[in-house]
C-alpha positions as CSV (number, residue, x, y, z in Angstrom):
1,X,-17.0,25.1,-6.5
2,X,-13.6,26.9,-6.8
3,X,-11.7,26.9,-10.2
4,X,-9.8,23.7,-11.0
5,X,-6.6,25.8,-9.8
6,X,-7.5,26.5,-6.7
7,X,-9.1,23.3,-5.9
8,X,-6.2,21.3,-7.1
9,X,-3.8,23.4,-4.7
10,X,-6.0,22.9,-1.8
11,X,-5.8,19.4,-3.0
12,X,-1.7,19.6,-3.5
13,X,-1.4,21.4,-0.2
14,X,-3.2,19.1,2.1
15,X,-2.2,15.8,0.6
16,X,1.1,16.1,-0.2
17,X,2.4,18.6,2.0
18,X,0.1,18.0,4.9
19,X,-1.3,21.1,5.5
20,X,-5.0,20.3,7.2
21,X,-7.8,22.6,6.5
22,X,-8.1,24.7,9.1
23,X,-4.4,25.8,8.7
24,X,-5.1,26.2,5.2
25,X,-8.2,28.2,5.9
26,X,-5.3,31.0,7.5
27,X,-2.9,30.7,4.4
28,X,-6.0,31.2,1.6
29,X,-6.7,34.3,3.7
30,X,-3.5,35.5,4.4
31,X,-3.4,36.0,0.6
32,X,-7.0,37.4,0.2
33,X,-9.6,34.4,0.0
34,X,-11.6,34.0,2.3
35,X,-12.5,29.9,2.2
36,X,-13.4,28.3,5.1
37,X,-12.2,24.6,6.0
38,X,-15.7,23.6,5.4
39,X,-15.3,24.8,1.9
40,X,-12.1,23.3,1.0
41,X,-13.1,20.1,2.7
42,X,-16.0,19.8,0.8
43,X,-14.1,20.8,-2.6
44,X,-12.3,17.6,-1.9
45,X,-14.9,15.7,-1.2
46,X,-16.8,17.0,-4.4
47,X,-13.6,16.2,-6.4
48,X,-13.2,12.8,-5.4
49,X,-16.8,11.6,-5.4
50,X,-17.9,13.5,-8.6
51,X,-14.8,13.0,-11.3
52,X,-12.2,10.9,-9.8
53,X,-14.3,7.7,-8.2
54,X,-14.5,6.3,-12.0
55,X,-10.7,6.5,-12.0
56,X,-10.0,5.0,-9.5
57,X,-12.3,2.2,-9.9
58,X,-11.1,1.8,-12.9
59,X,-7.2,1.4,-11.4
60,X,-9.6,-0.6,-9.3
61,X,-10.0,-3.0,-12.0
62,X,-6.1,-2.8,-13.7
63,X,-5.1,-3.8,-10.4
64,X,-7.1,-7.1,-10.1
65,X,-5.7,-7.8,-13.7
66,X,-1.9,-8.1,-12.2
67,X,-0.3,-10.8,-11.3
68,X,0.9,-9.4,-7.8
69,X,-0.4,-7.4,-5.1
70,X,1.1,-6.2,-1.9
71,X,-1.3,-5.3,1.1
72,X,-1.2,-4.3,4.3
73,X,-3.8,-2.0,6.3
74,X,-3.3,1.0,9.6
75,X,-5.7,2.4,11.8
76,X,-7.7,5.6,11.1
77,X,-10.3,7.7,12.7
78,X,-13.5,9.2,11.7
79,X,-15.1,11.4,13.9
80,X,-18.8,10.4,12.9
81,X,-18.2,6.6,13.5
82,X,-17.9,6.2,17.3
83,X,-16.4,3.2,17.2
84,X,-12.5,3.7,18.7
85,X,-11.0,3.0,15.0
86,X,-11.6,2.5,11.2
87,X,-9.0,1.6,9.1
88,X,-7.1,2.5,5.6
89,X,-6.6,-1.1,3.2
90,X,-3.8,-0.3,1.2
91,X,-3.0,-2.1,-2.1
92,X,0.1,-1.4,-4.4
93,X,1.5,-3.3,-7.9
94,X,4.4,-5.7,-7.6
95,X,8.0,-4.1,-8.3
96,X,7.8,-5.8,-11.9
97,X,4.2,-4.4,-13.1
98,X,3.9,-2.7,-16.0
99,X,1.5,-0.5,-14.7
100,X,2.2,0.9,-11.4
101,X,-0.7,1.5,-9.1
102,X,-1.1,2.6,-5.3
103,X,-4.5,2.2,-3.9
104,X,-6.0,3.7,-0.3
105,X,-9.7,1.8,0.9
106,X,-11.2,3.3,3.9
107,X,-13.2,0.6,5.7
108,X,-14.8,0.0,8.7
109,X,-13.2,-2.8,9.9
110,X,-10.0,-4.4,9.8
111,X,-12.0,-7.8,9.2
112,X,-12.6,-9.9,6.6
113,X,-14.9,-8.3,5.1
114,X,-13.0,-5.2,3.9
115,X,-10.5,-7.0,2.4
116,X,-12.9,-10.3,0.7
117,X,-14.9,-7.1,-0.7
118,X,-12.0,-5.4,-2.5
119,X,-10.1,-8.1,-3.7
120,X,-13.0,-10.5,-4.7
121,X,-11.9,-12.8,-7.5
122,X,-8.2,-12.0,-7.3
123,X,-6.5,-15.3,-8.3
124,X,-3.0,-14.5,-8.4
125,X,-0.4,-13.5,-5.8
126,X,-1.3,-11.6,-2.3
127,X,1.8,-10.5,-0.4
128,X,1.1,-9.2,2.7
129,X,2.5,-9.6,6.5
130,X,0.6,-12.7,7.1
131,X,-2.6,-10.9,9.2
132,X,-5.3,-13.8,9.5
133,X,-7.2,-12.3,7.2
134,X,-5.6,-12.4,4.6
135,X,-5.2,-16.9,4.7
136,X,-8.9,-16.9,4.6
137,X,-9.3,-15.4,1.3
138,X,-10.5,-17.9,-1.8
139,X,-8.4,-18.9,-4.8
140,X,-5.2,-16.8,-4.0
141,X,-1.9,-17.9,-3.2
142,X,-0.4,-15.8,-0.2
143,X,3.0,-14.7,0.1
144,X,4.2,-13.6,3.3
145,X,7.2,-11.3,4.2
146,X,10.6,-12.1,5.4
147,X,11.0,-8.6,6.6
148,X,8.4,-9.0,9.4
149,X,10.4,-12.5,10.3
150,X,14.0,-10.8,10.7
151,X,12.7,-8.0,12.4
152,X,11.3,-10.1,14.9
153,X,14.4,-11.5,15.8
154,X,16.2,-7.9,15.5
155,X,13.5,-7.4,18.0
156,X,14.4,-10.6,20.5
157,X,18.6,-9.3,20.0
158,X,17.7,-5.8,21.3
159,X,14.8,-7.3,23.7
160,X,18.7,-8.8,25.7
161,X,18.3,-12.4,23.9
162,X,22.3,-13.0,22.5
163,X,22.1,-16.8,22.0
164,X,19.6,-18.1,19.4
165,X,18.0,-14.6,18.3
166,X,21.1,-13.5,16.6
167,X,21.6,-16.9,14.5
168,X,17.9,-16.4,13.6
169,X,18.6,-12.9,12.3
170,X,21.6,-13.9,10.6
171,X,19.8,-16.4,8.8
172,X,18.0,-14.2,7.4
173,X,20.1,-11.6,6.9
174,X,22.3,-14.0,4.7
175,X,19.0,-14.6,2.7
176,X,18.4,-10.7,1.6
177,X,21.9,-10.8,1.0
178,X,21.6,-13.6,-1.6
179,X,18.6,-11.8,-3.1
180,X,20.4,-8.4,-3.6
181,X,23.0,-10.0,-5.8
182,X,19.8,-11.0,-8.3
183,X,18.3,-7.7,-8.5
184,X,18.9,-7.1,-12.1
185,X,18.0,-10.4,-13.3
186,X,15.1,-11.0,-15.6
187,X,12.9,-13.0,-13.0
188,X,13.2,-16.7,-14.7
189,X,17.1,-16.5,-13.8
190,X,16.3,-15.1,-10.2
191,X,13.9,-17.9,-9.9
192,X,16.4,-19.9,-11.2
193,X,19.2,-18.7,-8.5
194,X,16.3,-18.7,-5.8
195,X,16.0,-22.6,-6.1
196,X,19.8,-23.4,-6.5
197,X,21.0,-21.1,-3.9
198,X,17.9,-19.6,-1.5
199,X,15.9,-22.6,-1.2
200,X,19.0,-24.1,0.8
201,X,18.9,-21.3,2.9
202,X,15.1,-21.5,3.8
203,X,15.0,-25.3,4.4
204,X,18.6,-24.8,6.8
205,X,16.5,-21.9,8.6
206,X,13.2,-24.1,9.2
207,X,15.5,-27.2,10.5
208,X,16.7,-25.2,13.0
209,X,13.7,-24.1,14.1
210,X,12.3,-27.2,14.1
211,X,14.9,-28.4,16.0
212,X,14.7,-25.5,18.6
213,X,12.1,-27.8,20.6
214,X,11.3,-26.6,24.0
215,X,14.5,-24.4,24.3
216,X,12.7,-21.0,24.5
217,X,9.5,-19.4,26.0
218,X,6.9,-19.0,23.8
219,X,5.8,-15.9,25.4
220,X,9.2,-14.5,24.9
221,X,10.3,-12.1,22.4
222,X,12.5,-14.9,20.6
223,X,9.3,-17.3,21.4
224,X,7.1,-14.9,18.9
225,X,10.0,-14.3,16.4
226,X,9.8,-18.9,16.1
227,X,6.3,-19.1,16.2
228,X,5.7,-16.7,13.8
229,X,7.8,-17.9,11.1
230,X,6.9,-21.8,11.4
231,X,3.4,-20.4,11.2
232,X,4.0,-18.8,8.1
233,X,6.4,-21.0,6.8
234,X,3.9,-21.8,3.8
235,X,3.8,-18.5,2.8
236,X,7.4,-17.3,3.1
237,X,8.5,-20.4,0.6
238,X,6.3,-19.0,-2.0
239,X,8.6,-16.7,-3.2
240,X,10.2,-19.9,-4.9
241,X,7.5,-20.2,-6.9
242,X,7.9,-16.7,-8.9
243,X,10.7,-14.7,-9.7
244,X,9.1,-11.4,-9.8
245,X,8.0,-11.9,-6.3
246,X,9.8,-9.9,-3.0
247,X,11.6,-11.4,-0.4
248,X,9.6,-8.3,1.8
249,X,6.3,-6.5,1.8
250,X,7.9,-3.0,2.1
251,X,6.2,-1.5,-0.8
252,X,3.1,-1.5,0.9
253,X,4.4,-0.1,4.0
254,X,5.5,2.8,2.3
255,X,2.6,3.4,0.9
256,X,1.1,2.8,4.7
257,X,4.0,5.1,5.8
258,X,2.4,7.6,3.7
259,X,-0.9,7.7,5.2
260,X,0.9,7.3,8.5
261,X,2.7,11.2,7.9
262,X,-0.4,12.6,6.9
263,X,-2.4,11.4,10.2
264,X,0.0,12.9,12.1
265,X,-1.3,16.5,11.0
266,X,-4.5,15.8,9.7
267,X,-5.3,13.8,12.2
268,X,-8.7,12.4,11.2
269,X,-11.3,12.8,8.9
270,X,-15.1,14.4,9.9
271,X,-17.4,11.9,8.4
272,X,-17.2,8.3,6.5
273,X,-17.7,10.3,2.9
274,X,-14.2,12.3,4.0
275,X,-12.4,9.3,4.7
276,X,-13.1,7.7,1.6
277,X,-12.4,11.1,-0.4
278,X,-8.8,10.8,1.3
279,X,-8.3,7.6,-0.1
280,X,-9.9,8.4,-3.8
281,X,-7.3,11.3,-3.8
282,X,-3.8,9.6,-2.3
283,X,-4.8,6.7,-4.5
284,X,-4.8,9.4,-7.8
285,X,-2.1,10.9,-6.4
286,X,0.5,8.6,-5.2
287,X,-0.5,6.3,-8.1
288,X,0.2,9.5,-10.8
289,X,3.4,10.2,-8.7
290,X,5.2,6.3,-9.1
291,X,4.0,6.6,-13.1
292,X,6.6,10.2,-12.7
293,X,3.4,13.0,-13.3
294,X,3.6,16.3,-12.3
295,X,1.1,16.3,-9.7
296,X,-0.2,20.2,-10.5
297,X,-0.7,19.6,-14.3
298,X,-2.4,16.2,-14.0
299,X,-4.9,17.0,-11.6
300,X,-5.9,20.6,-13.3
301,X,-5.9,18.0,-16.6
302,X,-8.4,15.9,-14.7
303,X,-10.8,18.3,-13.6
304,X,-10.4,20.6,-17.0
305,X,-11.2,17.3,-19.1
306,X,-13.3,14.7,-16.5
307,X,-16.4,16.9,-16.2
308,X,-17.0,17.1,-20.0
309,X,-16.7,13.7,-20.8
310,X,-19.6,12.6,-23.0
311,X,-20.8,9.5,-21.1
312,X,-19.2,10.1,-17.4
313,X,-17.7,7.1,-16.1
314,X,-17.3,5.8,-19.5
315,X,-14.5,2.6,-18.5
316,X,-13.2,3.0,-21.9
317,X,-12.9,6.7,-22.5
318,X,-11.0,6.7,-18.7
319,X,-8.5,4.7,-20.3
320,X,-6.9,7.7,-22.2
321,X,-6.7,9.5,-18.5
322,X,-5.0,6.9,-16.4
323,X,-1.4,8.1,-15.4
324,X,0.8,5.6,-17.7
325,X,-1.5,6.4,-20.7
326,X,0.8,7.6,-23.5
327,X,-1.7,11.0,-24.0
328,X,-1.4,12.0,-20.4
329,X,2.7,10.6,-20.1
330,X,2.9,13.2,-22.9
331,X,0.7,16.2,-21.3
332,X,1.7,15.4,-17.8
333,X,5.7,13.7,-17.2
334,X,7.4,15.6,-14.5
């Protein structure tokens, strides 16, 4: 393997400034090295399976620990699986966590399965876009995203519809205008201001639904934009239950639009181990980016330190190398 330098600017270069391998293969020997993509791709691979899998399971585990999650999931391809797609789970911290943490799972499947596997014995709150899956899951309480509801109905006024689609919007437009005025509230006087003034709003905006009866096609753009919101009406209420909770789920879609940049130039990954090497690394990455590390000097700390660990993998020792830990915010702050 390549010195820690080297690997973690192969690492730098491809991740954060989406520079595939086989382009990178020209710029190493355009100043002299001679590495094939093979050999940078497996340096990656090496890196993330060997010294950063502990860390991140061990995010993994702080993760489970809070209070709020925010999901969502995008296709991706892997050349070795024939099947058409595979897909990224992505999993972030709630605006209000202490500790902030960006997670990437590469699975198989966008069923079920994936999701019931990494989140297994979360109890708390699971914000997401209201996918089926996601209602399935045990024990959690569900939060769904008012985001996705108003841009439905953005959807239906552009899709030509300039009678009921635009007082749907503006119904919910009026509620992220009510929630902006809150933003620097502690979250028991939000909550507070969310039951005296937003709950209002919400039960005006189901009536009229409600009340809509057979006055659109379902089929319609407008149809979809009413369905879907009584369907998830459950779940868009529940941010009355929690001040620290989001009117939206757009933390996770950045953190989706993230992936979503880098597929665009590199495309896909070879083999399953790849893929889940691409999500080991964004997770340490993006994750050591929102805790404000310098990218460069935390990941050549990581693979100077990581290896020579007395017991590898040892959960407690990790502790000292997660990115809010006050040893590494000291070593490591941008």
């Amino acid at each position: 393997m390549a010195s820690n330098a080297v690997v973690t600017e192969s690492i730098l270069t491809k991740f954060i400034y989406k520079v595939p391998d086989y382009r990178q293969e020209k710029l190493w020997h355009n100043r002299g090295a001679d590495f094939t993509r093979q050999a940078l791709s497996g340096w990656h691979i090496k890196a993330a399976e060997e010294y950063l899998r502990p860390l991140y399971n061990l995010m993994h585990q702080e993760l489970l620990a809070q209070d709020i999650i925010h999901a969502d999931e995008t296709p991706y391809r892997v050349l070795a699986i024939k099947k058409a797609k595979t897909y990224y789970w992505v999993y972030t911290s709630g605006k209000f966590a202490e500790h902030q943490i960006i997670l990437y799972d590469h699975g198989d499947t966008r069923g079920y399965g994936e999701a019931e596997r990494f989140l297994k014995g979360y109890t708390k709150y699971l914000q997401t876009d209201g996918y089926a899956v996601y209602p399935r899951l045990p024990d959690l309480t569900n939060v769904y995203c008012w985001a996705h509801v108003r841009r439905k109905f953005d959807e239906a006024v552009t899709g030509g519809d300039t009678g009921l689609a635009p007082i749907g919007r503006q119904y919910c437009n009026e509620m992220f205008h009510l929630e902006q005025g809150w933003r620097g509230l502690p979250a028991t006087e939000r909550l507070a201001q969310r039951k005296e003034h937003l709950q209002p709003q919400m039960d005006a905006f189901f009536k009229w639904l409600f009340e809509l009866g057979d006055s659109y096609l379902p089929k319609s753009k407008l149809g979809r934009a009413v369905e879907y919101a009584l369907g998830h009406e459950v779940g868009l209420r529940a941010v009355l239950q929690d001040g620290r909770l989001e009117l939206s789920n757009n933390r996770a879609e950045r953190a989706v639009k993230e992936l979503v940049m880098g597929r665009k130039n590199l495309l896909f990954s070879q083999s399953k181990r790849g893929a889940v090497a691409t999500g080991i690394l964004l997770s340490v990455l993006k994750t050591a980016e929102i805790n404000h590390l310098d990218l460069r000097q935390y990941l050549n700390y990581l693979f100077a330190a990581l290896p020579n660990l007395p017991v590898p993998g040892d959960l407690t020792v990790l502790q000292d190398y997660l990115p809010w830990s006050p040893k590494v915010q000291e070593i490591c702050h941008e």
